[in-house]
N, C-alpha and C positions, 0 to 999 in steps of 0.2 A: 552580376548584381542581383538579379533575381533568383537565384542558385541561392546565396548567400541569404535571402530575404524568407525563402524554402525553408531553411536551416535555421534562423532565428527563429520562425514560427514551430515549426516542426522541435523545439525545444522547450518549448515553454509546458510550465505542468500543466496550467489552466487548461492544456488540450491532453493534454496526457503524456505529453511527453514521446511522442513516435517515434522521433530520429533515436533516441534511446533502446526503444524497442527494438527497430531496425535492425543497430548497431550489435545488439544482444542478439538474436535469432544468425545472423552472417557472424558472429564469430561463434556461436555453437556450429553449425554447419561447416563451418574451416576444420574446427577442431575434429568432427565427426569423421573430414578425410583425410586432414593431415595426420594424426596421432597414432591410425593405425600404419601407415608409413612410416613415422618417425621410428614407431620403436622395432620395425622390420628390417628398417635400416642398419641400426643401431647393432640388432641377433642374426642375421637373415636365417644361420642354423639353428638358431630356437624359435621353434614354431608358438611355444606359448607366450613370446613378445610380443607377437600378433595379436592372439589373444587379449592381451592385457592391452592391447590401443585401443583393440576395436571398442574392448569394456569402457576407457577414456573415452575415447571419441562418443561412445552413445551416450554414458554419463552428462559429458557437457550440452550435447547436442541437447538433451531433453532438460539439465537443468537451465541454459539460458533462457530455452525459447518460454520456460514456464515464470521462469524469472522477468524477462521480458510482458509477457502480457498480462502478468498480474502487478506487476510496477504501472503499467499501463490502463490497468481499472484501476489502483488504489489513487492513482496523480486525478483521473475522472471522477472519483467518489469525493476526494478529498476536496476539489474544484466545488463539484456539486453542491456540497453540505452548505462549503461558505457559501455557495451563490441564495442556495433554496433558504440560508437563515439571515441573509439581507432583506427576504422579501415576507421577514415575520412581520415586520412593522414595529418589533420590539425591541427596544435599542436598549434593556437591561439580558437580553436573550444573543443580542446580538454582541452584544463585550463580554460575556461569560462564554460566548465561544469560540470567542477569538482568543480567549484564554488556557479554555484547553487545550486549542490546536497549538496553542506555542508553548504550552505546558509537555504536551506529547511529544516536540520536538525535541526539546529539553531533557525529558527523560528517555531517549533513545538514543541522544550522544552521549549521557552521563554512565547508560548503563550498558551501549555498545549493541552490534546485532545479533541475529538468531545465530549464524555461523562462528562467532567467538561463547557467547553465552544461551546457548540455544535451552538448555533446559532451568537456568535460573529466570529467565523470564517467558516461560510456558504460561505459567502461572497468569504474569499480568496481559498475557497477549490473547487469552480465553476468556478472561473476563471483561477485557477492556469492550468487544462489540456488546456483548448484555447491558455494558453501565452505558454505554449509547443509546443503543434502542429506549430504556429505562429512563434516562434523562431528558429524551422525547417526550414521549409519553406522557410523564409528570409534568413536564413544562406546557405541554399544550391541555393538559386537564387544568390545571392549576390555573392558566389564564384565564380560562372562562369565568373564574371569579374574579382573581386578582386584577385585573385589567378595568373590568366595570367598576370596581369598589374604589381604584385607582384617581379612575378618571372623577369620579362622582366627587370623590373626596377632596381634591382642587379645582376641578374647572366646573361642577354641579352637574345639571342636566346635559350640555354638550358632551362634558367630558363622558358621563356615564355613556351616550349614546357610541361615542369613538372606541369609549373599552371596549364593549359590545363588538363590536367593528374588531379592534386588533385582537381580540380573545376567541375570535373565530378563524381568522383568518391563523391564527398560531396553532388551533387545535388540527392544523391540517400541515401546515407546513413546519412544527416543531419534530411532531415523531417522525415526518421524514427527514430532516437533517438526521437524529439519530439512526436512523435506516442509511441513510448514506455514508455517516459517519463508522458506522460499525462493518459497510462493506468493504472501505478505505483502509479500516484498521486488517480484517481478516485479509484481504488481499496483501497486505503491505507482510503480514507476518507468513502468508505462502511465498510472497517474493523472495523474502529473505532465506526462509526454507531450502527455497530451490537455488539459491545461490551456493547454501553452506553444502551443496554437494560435489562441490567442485572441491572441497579436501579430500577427496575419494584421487582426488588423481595423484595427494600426495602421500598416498595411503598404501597404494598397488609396488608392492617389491617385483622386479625381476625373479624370474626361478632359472637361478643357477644348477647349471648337473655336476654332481658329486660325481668325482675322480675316487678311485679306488686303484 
C-alpha cells in the first residue's frame, strides 16, 4: 500500500514527475548493455555488429537519461509558473495564463513533437521562452499602472490603495512566471530533442561482407 502511495506521488507533474525519470535513465542503462549483446549475438563473426550496439547502446543510454531530466525540469518549471502566477493577486494575469498553458498543449498535439517534426517547429520552440520572459515583463510593468487606475476607478481611494498593493506584488512575481515559463518550454524542447535520437537506432544498417 505504501509502495503504491510512492508511485502515485512519485507520478504526479506538480513534482516532476520522477518515477518517470527513473523509468527513462534504467531503460537507457538496459539498453547501453543489452544492445551491444544483442547484435553480437545476432553476427558473433562480424565484429562491426558490435560496434554498431555499442554506438545503440550509448545513443539511448545518453538520449534517455537527458530526456529524463530535462522532462523532469520542464514538469517543475511548468508547476512553478502556475504556482508563482496564483500568488500575482491578479485574477485577469491569472486566466490569461492558464490560457496559454492549454493553448501550448493544444498546439503540441495538433502539431506533434520535435522527433516527428523537429525542424518545422524550431522556429516556434526558439521563440516561444523570449515571448515568455516578454510577457512578464510587460505584464508586471504594465500593472504598476493599470492596477491603481483600476482600483481607483471602482472602489475610489481603497481600491487605488489595493492596486498599489496588487501592481507591486506583480512587478516581482509576473516576470518570474515568465522566467519559469520559458525554462518549462526550453527544457520541454531539449526533452523531446533528446528523445528524437532514438531513430538513430533505426538508422544503423548491419555491414554485410561482400562475397566475390
Amino acid at each position: 500500500m505504501l509502495l503504491q502511495f510512492y508511485k502515485i506521488i512519485g507520478s504526479l507533474d506538480v513534482v516532476g514527475n520522477p518515477t518517470q525519470v527513473v523509468s527513462s535513465v534504467v531503460k537507457g542503462a538496459r539498453d547501453f548493455v543489452v544492445m551491444p549483446l544483442r547484435e553480437f549475438m545476432r553476427s558473433p563473426q562480424n565484429p562491426s555488429r558490435l560496434g554498431i550496439g555499442v554506438a545503440k547502446g550509448t545513443l539511448s543510454l545518453f538520449s534517455h537519461f537527458f530526456s529524463g531530466i530535462f522532462g523532469l525540469i520542464s514538469n517543475l518549471s511548468e508547476s512553478a509558473g502556475s504556482g508563482v502566477a496564483a500568488l500575482s493577486l491578479d485574477e485577469y494575469f491569472k486566466r490569461w495564463h492558464a490560457q496559454q498553458v492549454a493553448r501550448h498543449v493544444q498546439h503540441r498535439n495538433q502539431t506533434g513533437k520535435f522527433q516527428s517534426h523537429g525542424l518545422q517547429i524550431i522556429g516556434y520552440a526558439a521563440a516561444r521562452p523570449v515571448q515568455d520572459i516578454l510577457a512578464g515583463v510587460l505584464f508586471g510593468l504594465s500593472g504598476i499602472i493599470v492596477e491603481p487606475y483600476e482600483g481607483a476607478r471602482t472602489k475610489g481611494a481603497p481600491g487605488f490603495a489595493k492596486g498599489i498593493g496588487v501592481g507591486t506584488v506583480g512587478l516581482v512575481t509576473k516576470p518570474l512566471v515568465g522566467i519559469c515559463d520559458a525554462f518549462a518550454h526550453i527544457s520541454e524542447t531539449i526533452n523531446d530533442a533528446a528523445r528524437s535520437v532514438i531513430f538513430f537506432d533505426k538508422k544503423f544498417k548491419p555491414v554485410t561482407r561482400r562475397r566475390y
